[in-house]
C-alpha positions in Angstrom: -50.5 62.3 -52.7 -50.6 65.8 -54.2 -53.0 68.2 -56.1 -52.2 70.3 -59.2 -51.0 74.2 -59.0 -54.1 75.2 -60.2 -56.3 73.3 -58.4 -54.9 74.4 -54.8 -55.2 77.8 -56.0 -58.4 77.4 -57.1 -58.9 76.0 -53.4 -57.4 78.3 -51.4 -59.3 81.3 -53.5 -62.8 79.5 -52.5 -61.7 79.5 -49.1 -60.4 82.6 -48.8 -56.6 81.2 -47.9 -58.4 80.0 -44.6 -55.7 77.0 -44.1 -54.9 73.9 -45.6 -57.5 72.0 -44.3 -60.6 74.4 -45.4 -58.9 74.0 -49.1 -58.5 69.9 -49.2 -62.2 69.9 -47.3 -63.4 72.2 -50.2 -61.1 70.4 -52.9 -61.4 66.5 -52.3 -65.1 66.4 -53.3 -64.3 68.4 -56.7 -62.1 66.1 -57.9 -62.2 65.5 -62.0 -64.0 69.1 -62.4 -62.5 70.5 -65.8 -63.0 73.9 -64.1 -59.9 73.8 -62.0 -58.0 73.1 -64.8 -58.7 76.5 -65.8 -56.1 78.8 -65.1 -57.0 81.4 -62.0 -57.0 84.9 -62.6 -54.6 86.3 -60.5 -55.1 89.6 -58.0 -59.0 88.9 -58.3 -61.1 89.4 -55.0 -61.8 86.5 -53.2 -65.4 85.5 -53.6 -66.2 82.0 -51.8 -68.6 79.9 -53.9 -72.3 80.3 -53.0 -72.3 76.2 -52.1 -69.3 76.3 -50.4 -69.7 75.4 -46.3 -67.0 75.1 -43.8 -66.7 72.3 -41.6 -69.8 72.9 -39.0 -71.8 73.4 -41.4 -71.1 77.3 -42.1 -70.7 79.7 -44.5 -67.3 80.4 -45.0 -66.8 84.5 -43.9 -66.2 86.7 -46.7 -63.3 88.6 -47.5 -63.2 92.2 -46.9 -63.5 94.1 -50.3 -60.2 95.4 -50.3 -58.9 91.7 -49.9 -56.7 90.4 -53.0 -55.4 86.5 -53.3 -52.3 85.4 -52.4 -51.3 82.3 -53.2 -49.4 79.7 -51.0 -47.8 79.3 -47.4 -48.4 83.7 -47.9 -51.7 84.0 -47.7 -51.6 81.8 -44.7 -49.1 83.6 -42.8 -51.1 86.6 -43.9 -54.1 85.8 -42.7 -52.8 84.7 -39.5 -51.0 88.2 -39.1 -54.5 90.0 -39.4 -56.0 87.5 -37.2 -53.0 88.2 -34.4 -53.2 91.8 -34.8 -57.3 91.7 -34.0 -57.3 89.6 -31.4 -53.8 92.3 -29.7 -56.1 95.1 -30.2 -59.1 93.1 -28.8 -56.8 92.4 -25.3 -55.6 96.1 -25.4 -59.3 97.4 -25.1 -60.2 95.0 -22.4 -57.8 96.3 -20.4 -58.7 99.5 -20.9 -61.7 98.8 -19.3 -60.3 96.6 -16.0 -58.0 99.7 -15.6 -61.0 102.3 -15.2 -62.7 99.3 -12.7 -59.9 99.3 -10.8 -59.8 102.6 -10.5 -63.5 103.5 -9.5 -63.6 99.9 -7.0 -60.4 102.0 -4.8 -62.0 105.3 -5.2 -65.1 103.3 -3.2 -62.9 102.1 -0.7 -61.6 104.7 0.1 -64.9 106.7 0.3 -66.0 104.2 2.7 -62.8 103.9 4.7 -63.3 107.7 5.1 -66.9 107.1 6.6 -65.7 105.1 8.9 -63.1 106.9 10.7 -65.4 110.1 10.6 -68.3 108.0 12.7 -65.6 106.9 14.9 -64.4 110.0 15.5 -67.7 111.1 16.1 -68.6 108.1 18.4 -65.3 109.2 20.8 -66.6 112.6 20.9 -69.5 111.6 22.1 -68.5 109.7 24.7 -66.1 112.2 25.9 -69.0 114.6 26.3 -69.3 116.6 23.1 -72.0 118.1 21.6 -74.9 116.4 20.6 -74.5 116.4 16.7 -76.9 114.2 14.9 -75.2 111.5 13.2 -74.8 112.2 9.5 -74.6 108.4 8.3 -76.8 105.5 10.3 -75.2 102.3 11.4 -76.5 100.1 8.6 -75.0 102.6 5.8 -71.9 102.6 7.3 -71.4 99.0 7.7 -72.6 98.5 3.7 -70.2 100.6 2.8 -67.2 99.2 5.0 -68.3 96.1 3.5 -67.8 97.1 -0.3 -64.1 96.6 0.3 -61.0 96.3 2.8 -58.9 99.7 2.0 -55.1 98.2 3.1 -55.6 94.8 2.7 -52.7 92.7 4.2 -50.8 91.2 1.9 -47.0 89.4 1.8 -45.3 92.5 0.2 -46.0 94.4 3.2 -46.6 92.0 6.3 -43.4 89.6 5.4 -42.6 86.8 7.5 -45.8 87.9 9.9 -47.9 87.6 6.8 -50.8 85.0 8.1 -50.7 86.5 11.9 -51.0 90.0 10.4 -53.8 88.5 7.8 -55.4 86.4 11.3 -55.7 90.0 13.0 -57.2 91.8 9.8 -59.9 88.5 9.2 -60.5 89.0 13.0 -61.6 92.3 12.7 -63.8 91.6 9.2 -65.5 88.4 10.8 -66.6 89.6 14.1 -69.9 91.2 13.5 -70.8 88.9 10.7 -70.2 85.5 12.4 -72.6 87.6 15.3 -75.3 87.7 12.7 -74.7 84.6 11.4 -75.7 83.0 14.5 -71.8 82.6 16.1 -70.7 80.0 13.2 -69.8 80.3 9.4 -69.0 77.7 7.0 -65.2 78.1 5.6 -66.0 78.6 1.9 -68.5 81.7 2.8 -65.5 83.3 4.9 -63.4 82.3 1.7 -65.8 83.9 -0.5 -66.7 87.2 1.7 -63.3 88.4 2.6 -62.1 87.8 -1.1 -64.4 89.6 -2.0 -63.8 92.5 0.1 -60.2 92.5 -0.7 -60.3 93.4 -4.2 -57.7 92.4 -6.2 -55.6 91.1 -3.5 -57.2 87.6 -3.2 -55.9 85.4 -0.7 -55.3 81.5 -1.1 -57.1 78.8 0.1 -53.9 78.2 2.1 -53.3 81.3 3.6 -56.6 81.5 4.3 -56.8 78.1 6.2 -53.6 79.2 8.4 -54.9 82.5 9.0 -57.9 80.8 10.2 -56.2 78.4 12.3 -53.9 81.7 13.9 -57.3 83.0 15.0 -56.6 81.4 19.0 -53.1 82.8 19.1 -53.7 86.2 18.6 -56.3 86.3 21.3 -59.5 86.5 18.9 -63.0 86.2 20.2 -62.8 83.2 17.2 -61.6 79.3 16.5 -61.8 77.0 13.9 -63.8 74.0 14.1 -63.9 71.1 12.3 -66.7 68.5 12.3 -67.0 64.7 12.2 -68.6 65.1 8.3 -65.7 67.1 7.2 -67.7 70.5 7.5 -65.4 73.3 8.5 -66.3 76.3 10.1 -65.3 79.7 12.0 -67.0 79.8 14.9 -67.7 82.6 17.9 -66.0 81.6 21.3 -69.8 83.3 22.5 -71.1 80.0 20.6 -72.6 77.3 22.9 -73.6 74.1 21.5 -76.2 74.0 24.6 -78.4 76.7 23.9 -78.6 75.3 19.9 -79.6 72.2 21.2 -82.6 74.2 24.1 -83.1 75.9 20.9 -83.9 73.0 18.6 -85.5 71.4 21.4 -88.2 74.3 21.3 -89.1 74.3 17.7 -89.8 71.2 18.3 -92.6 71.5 20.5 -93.7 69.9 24.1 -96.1 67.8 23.6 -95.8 64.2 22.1 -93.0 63.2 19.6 -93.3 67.2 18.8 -92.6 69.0 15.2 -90.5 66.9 12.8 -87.2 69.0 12.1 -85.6 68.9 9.1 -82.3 70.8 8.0 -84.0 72.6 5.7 -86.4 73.8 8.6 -83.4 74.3 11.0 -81.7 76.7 8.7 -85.3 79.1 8.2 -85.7 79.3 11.5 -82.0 80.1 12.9 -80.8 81.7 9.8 -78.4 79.3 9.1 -77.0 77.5 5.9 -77.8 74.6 5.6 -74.9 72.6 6.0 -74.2 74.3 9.4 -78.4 73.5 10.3 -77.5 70.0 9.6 -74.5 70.1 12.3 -76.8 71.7 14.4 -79.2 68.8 14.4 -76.6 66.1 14.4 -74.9 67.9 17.6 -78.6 68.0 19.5 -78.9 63.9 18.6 -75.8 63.3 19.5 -76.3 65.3 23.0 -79.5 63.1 23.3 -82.4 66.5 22.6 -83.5 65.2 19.4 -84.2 61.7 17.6 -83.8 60.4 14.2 -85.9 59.0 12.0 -84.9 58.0 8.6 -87.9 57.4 6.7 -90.0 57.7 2.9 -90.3 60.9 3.7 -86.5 61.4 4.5 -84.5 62.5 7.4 -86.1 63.9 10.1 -85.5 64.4 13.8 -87.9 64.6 16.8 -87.8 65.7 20.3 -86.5 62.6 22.4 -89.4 61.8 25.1 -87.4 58.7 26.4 -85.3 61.4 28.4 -88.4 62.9 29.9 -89.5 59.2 30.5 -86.2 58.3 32.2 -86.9 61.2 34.3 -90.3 60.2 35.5 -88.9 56.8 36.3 -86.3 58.7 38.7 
């Protein structure tokens, strides 16, 4: 199967010398037209037909004034050329801009590495008896700002074959007051997520995460990884006691009766908790014999366990 010479030209015209397949899409429903018989004026701009339509239903783009035809396997290389050279120039000005981000996201590290070392200066003055000097930055700033990034950030370059205990020690020291807040446990994807993002551009692996994680007990951190029965994997505080969450849940449930229903959802508002570590929480407390299930229409919910406090009045 073939066309004529002048009715490809007159194809690849319409389409502006888009590709092969624009020009047999534009040509096969124009077969027998007399008009492509008709020899095409050469070095004329291109000018797409007002009823020609790409495939999805487009307009084709028009050609820049200062376009001329080319006919052939040449127009098409040149067109790719032009559409090469935008898209190199497109890369080039992106970046341009990751460069300056880069750039400012150190300078703010740095700035807040700076803070930190001049409060704890402060702080050992202070407790070495100096003068009273009022501090110039409160805790909560400070910690925002420490936060914004990690200003040496560990990485296999510089630690070598004490990579993950060097990377254990530096997650140690980034975890420690947020587990704390977190109420002594946090789920493994947050701890992926937060110390990630605090490294910058350094990002650490899943992996090397995981190992660094498991390191934790070796390097004589006040931290441990934990694994649950669901799969549900966590950092957790040695401070942690799985006691005082079950006293806890056992108070939000109330005394009196079967008590408050507690769902996860209810766990996690009240102990600040996400949600799947609420729902460990409550599974621990059931399992410990503080709580009862009930699996119902209105779906899982758990309730203080009065058959202990019967067992005990039977004693």
């Amino acid at each position: 199967m073939g066309f004529p010479r002048s009715h490809a030209q007159h194809a690849l015209a319409a389409t502006g010398c888009s590709g092969v397949d624009a020009a047999i899409a534009w040509l096969l429903p124009r077969q027998g037209d007399p008009a492509l018989d008709a020899p095409l004026q050469r070095h004329a701009p291109l000018e797409p037909p007002a009823d020609w339509r790409g495939g999805a239903g487009t307009p084709a783009a028009a050609p820049s004034p200062a376009a001329v035809w080319t006919p052939g396997v040449a127009g098409i290389l040149r067109r790719e050329q032009q559409q090469a050279a935008a898209q190199e120039h497109a890369l080039e000005e992106a970046f341009v801009d990751l460069r300056a981000l880069m750039d400012k996201a150190a300078e703010m590290v740095s700035l807040a590495e700076r803070y930190r070392m001049a409060l704890a200066t402060q702080a050992a003055g202070a407790a070495g008896g100096g003068g009273g000097e009022e501090p110039y930055m409160d805790a909560q700033l400070e910690e925002d700002l420490v936060a914004m990034g990690i200003a040496s950030p560990v990485t296999k370059a510089t630690a070598g074959a004490l990579y993950h205990q060097e990377l254990s020690r530096q997650l140690a020291d980034f975890l420690r007051p947020r587990i704390e807040r977190a109420g002594g446990m946090m789920p493994l994807p947050d701890v992926f997520c937060l110390f990630n993002r605090a490294r910058g551009t350094e990002l650490v692996s899943p992996d090397d995460l995981l190992a660094a994680v498991q390191t934790l007990p070796r390097i004589g951190a006040p931290l441990h990884f934990r694994r649950f029965e669901s799969g549900v994997l966590v950092v957790q505080s040695d401070s942690h006691s799985d006691e005082q969450v079950c006293a806890r849940l056992a108070e939000l449930t109330g005394r009196s009766g079967l008590g408050a229903p507690l769902a996860a959802s209810d766990v996690a508002a009240a102990l600040a908790v996400p949600l799947a570590v609420a729902g460990e929480h409550l599974a621990a407390a059931e399992a410990r014999g503080a709580l009862c299930r009930d699996d119902g229409p209105e779906g899982l919910r758990f309730f203080r366990n009065f058959f202990a406090d019967a067992e005990c009045m039977l004693a």
